[in-house]
C-alpha positions as CSV (number, residue, x, y, z in Angstrom):
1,X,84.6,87.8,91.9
2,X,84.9,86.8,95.6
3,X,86.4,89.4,98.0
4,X,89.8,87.0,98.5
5,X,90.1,86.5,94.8
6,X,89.9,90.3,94.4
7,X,92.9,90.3,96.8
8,X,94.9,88.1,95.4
9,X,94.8,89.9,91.6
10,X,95.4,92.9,93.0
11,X,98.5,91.8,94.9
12,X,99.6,89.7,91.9
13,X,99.1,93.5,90.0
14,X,101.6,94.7,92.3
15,X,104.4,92.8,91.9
16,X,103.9,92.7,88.1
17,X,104.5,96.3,88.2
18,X,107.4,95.7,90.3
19,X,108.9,92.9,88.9
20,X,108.8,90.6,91.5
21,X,108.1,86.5,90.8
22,X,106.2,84.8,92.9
23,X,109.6,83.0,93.8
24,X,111.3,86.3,94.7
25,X,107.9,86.5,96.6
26,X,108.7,83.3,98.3
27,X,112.1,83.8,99.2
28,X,111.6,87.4,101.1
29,X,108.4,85.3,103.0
30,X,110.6,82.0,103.3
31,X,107.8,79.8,102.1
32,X,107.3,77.4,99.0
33,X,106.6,79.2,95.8
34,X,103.1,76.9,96.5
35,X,102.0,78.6,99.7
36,X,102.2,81.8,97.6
37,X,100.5,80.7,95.1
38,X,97.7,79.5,96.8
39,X,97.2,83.2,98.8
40,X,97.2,84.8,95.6
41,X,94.2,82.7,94.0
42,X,92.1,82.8,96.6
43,X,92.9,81.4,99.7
44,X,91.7,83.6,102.4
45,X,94.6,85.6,104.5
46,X,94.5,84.5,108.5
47,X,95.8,86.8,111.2
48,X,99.1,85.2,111.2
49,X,99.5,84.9,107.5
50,X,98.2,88.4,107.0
51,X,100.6,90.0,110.1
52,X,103.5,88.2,108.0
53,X,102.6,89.7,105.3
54,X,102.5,93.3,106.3
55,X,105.7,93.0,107.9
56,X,107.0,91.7,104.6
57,X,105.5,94.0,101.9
58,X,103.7,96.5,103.9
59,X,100.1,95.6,102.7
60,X,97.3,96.6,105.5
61,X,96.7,93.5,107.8
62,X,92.9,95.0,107.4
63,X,92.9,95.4,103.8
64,X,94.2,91.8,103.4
65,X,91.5,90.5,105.6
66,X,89.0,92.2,104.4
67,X,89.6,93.9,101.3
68,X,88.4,97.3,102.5
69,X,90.2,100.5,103.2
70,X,94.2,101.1,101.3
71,X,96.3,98.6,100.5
72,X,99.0,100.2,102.2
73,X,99.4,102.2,105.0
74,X,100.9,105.6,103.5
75,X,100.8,106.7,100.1
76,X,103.4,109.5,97.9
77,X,101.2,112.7,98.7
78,X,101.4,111.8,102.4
79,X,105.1,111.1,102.5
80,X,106.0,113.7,99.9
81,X,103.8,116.5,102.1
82,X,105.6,115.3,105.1
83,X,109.2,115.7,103.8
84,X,107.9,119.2,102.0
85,X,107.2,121.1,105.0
86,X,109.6,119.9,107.5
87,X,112.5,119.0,105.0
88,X,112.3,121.6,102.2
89,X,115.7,120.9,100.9
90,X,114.4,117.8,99.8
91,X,111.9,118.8,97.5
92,X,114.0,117.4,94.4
93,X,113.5,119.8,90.9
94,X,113.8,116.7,89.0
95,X,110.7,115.6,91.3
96,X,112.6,112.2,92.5
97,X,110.0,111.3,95.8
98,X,111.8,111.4,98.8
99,X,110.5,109.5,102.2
100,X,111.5,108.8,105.5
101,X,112.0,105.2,105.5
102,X,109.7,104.7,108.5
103,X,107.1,105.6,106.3
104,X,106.9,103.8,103.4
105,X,105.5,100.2,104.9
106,X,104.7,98.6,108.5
107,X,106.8,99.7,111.6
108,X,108.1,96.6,112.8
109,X,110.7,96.8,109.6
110,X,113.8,98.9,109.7
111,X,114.3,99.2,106.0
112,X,117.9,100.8,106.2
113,X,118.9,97.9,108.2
114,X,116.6,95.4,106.1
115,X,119.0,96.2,102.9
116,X,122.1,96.7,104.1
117,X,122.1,93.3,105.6
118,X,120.5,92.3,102.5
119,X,122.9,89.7,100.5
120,X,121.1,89.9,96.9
121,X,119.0,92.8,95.3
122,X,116.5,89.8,94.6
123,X,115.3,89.6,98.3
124,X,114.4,93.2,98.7
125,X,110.8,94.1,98.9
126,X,109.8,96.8,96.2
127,X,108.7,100.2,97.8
128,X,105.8,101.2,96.0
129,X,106.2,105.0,95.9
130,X,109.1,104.3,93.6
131,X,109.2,103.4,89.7
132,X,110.0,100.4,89.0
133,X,113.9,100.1,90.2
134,X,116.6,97.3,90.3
135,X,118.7,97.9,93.2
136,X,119.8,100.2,95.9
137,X,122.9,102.1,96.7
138,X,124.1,104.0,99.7
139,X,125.1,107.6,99.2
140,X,128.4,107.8,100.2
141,X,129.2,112.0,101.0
142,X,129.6,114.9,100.2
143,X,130.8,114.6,96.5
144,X,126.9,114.4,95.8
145,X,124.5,116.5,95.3
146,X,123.1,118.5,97.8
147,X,119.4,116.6,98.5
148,X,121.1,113.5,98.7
149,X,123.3,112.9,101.8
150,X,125.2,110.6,103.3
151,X,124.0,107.4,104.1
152,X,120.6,108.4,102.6
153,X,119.5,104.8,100.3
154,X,118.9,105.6,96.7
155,X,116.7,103.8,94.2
156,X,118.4,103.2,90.9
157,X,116.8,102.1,88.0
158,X,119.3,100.9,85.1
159,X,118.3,103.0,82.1
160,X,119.3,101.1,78.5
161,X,122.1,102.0,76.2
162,X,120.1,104.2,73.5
163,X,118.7,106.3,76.4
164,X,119.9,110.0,75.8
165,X,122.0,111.2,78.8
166,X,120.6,114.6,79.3
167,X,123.5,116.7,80.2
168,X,123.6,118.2,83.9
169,X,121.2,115.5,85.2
170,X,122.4,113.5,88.4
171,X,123.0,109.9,87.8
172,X,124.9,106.6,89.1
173,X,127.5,105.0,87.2
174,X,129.0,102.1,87.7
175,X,132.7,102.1,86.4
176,X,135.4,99.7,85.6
177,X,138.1,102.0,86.6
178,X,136.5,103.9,89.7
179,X,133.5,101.6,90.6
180,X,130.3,103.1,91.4
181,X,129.4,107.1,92.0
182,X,126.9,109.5,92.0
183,X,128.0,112.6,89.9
184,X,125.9,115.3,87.2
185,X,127.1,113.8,83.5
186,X,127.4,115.4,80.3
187,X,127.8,113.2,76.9
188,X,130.4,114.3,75.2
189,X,129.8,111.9,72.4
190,X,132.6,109.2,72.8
191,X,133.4,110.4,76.8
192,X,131.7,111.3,79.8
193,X,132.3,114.1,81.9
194,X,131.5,113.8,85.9
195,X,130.9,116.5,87.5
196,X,130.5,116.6,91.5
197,X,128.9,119.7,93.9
198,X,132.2,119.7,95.5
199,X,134.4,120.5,92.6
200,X,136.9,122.0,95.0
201,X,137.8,118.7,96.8
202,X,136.2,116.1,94.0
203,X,137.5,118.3,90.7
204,X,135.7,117.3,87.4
205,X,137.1,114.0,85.4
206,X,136.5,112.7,81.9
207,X,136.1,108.6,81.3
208,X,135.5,107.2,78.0
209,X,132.1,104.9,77.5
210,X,134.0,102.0,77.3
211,X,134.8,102.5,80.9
212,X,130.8,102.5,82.1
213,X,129.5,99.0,82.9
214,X,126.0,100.7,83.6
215,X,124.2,104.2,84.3
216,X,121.1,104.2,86.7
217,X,118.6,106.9,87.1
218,X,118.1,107.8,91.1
219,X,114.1,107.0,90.9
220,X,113.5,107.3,94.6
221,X,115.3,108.2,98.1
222,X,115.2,106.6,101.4
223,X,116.2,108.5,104.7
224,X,116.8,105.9,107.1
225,X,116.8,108.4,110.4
226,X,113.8,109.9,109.9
């Protein structure tokens, strides 16, 4: 198999795993779905082609020239050693990785300011130390849970109606009643109770399941500052 080829199925790999089309793929580069195509069967990368990639996904210009060295520039161990020692708070129990946003692909992109001003969950690039995650929401204040502050970006992936809720977890639920918050949940068969860390301004509330609309698991965590 030629080096480019090798590329190419090892990107298309990638957004498998990540659920990404090679129209969603299209859309975030603003090309036709055929110019991505063609890179991903074997047309060589250029400079220019390669820099725009980088910028989009965060692959190595290098690596898509050449093939050799990582794909990407950082990787979990370093980002999760970085936060360890000079953020120990956020060494999650429930081992949810936890990055500096600046980290996580090429420089030149601000990703707190690349999905805010995002207008669909479709044009967001995946971030590869994640699980495979839907969409991301801002965490609004101090009703959460301590390792998860303000403004910090949380990725949410949608977890499907026969999934047991394990009681005193930390989850997102979106609501009909009270839209969207981060709270610990326990199943009390036909109700849930939310429970936040600041019980004495955010007391404890009970909504039945007929209320939820959907429950995400927090998979990952952006800090945008850092």
């Amino acid at each position: 198999m030629s080096p480019t080829k090798a590329i190419g199925n090892k990107i298309k790999e990638y957004f498998s795993e990540n659920g990404m089309s090679q129209n969603d793929v299209a859309k975030v580069l603003n090309v036709q779905q055929a110019a991505v195509s063609n890179q991903l069967n074997g047309r060589p990368f250029g400079k220019n082609s390669a820099s725009k990639w980088n910028k989009a996904f965060g692959f190595r210009v290098n690596w898509l020239l050449t093939g050799e060295g990582p794909m990407f520039d950082t990787n979990t161990a370093q980002a999760k050693e970085y936060n360890i020692e000079e953020h120990p708070e956020l060494n999650h129990e429930e081992d949810i990785p936890v990055i500096p946003a600046r980290l996580f692909r090429a420089p030149e992109i601000d990703i707190y300011e690349y999905v805010m001003n995002s207008n669909s969950v479709e044009k967001l690039p995946p971030v590869p130390h994640f699980q495979k995650h839907e969409l991301f929401a801002t965490c609004p204040g101090d009703a959460m849970a301590p390792r998860l502050c303000r403004g910090y970006l949380l990725a949410l992936r949608r977890i499907s109606s026969d999934t047991t809720i394990i009681n005193g977890e930390i989850y997102v639920v979106d609501t009909l009643s009270q839209g969207m918050f981060l709270r610990r949940i326990v199943d009390n068969g036909d109700t849930l109770t939310f429970i936040a860390e600041n019980q004495q301004d955010f007391p404890d509330f009970e909504l039945p399941y007929s209320d939820v609309i959907n429950i995400f698991r927090v998979v990952g965590v952006l800090i945008p500052n850092l």
